[in-house]
Every structure is written in C-alpha cells, then in structure tokens.
N, C-alpha and C positions, 0 to 999 in steps of 0.2 A: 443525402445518399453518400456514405461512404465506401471507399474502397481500398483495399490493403496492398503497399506498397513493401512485396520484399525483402529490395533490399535494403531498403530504408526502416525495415520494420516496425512500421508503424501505419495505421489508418488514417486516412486524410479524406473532406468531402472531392467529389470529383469533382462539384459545380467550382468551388474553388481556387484548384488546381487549372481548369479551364478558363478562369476568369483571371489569375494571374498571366496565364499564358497568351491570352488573349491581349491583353493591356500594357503587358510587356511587347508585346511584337509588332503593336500596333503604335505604341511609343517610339520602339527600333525602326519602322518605315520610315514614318514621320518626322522623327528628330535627328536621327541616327544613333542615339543610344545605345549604349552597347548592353545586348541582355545579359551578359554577366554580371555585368555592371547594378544593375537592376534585382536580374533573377535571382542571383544566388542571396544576397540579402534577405529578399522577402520569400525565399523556399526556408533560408534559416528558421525565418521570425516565426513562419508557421510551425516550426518543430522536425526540421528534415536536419538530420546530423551536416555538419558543414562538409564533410568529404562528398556527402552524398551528393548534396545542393551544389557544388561544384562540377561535380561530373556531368550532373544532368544537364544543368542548364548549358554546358557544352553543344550539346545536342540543338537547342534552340539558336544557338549562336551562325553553327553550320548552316542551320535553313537561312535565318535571316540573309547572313557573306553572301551564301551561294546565290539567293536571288537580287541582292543588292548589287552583286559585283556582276550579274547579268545584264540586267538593264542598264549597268553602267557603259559596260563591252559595249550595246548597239548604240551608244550616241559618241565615244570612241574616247570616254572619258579615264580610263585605264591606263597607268602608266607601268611597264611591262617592267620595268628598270624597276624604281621604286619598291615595286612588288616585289622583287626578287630578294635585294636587301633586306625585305622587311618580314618575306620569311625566312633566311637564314636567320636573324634577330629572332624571332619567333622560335624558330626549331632550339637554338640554343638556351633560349631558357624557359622553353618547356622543356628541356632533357635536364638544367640544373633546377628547377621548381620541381620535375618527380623525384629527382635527389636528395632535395630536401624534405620533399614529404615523407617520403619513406624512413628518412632518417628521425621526424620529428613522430611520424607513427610509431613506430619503435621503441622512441621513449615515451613514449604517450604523451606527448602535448602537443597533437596536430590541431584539436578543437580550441585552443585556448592560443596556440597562432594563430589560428584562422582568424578568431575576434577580435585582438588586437590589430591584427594588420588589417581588417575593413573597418573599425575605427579609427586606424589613423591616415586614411585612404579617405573615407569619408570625411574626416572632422577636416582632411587638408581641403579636401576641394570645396568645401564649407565653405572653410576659409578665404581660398583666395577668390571666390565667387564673390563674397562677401567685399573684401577689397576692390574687386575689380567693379562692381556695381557702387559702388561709395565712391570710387575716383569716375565714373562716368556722371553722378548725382552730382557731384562739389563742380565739375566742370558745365553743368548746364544751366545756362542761365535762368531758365525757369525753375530751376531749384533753386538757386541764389535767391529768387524774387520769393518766390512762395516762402522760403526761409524765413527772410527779411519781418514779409506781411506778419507771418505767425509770429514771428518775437516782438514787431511792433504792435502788436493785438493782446499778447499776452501779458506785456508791458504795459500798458495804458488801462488794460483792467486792473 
C-alpha cells in the first residue's frame, strides 16, 4: 500500500516507512543512536531527495530528545550547564549549516554535498570502529591464543 508523499513527490509504501520508523526509534531507546544518524541515510536509500530526508527525520529526532531527556530529568541525571553549552554550539551551527545549504541550493549541489559528506561521515566512523575493535582484539589474550592455535593449525597442515 502506497502513499504519496508531497513534498518529497514521490510514492513510498507506508508499511515501509513505518517499519523504518519503528526500527529506528527502537534502535534510538535502546542504544542511543542518533535517528539522524540512522534515518536520514535509509529515507535517502529509499528515494526521498536528501533535503527532504533531513528535515524529516528531524522530526523523529525531537520525539526521541524529548522523551529521552525526560526520563533522564526524573532520576536527576541532567546536567543543566552542559546543556546550555551544548545548545548555544548547536544554535550556532545550525544558523551556519542553513547558510550553507542555502548557499549550496543555489548553486545546485545541495544533493551531491549531502553524499559526500555522509560518506565520509560514515566511511570515518567505519573506520575508527574498525581500529578501535582491532586494538581491543590484539589486546585480549584470548585472541592472542585463538590466533596462535589457528596459525599453528594452519601450519601443520
């Protein structure tokens, strides 16, 4: 069952669009993942223009905060300070991020930054996941041994 999405013009199933939203948000409880993080990649991959997929998934971002930073408030886990820093940081570059998009709309290659810059957003944290899971492996002794076995195994055959 599809349904036509405006401003994104274009048709998308709704069971799909619910089941991302679902999986995402359910992801974001659980891990804390950030659904932008998440969302707007896989609203791209489905075929939602990237301006689109960004705005929206704003939308999920807010629900998540607001209920996350609830349940925080009653166990008293909130630091009021922090917070504040972290949205003046915030306000400021979301005033110079719509500066720039505006500017890159304009000349039209808003959709071709967007791709690069979650490729190399993505391919970094690849990345240092990737190192940081390899220096936690070299350092445990049970990968040392299991190492060890495999190459003495591999070796003697």
């Amino acid at each position: 069952m599809n349904i036509y999405l405006p401003i994104a013009e274009l048709s998308v199933n709704i069971l799909l669009i619910l089941s991302l939203g679902g999986a995402v948000g359910f992801l974001s409880g659980m891990l804390g993942l950030g659904g932008g993080f998440l969302m707007t990649p896989l609203l791209m991959f489905i075929g939602i223009p990237p301006n689109v997929a960004v705005a929206t998934s704003a939308n999920q971002i807010v629900a998540a905060s607001v209920s996350g930073a609830l349940s925080h408030w009653r166990q008293g886990l909130v630091d009021i300070k922090m917070g504040m820093y972290l949205l003046l940081g915030g306000l400021f570059g979301s005033i110079t991020g719509i500066w720039i998009f505006q500017l890159l709309t304009s000349a039209g290659q808003i959709e071709t930054f967007l791709a690069i810059v979650y490729f190399i957003l993505l391919f970094s944290i690849g990345t240092l996941m990737l190192i940081e899971s390899s220096q936690a492996w070299r350092y445990s002794s049970r990968f040392f041994n299991y190492l060890l076995i495999s190459l003495l195994l591999c070796w003697c055959n």
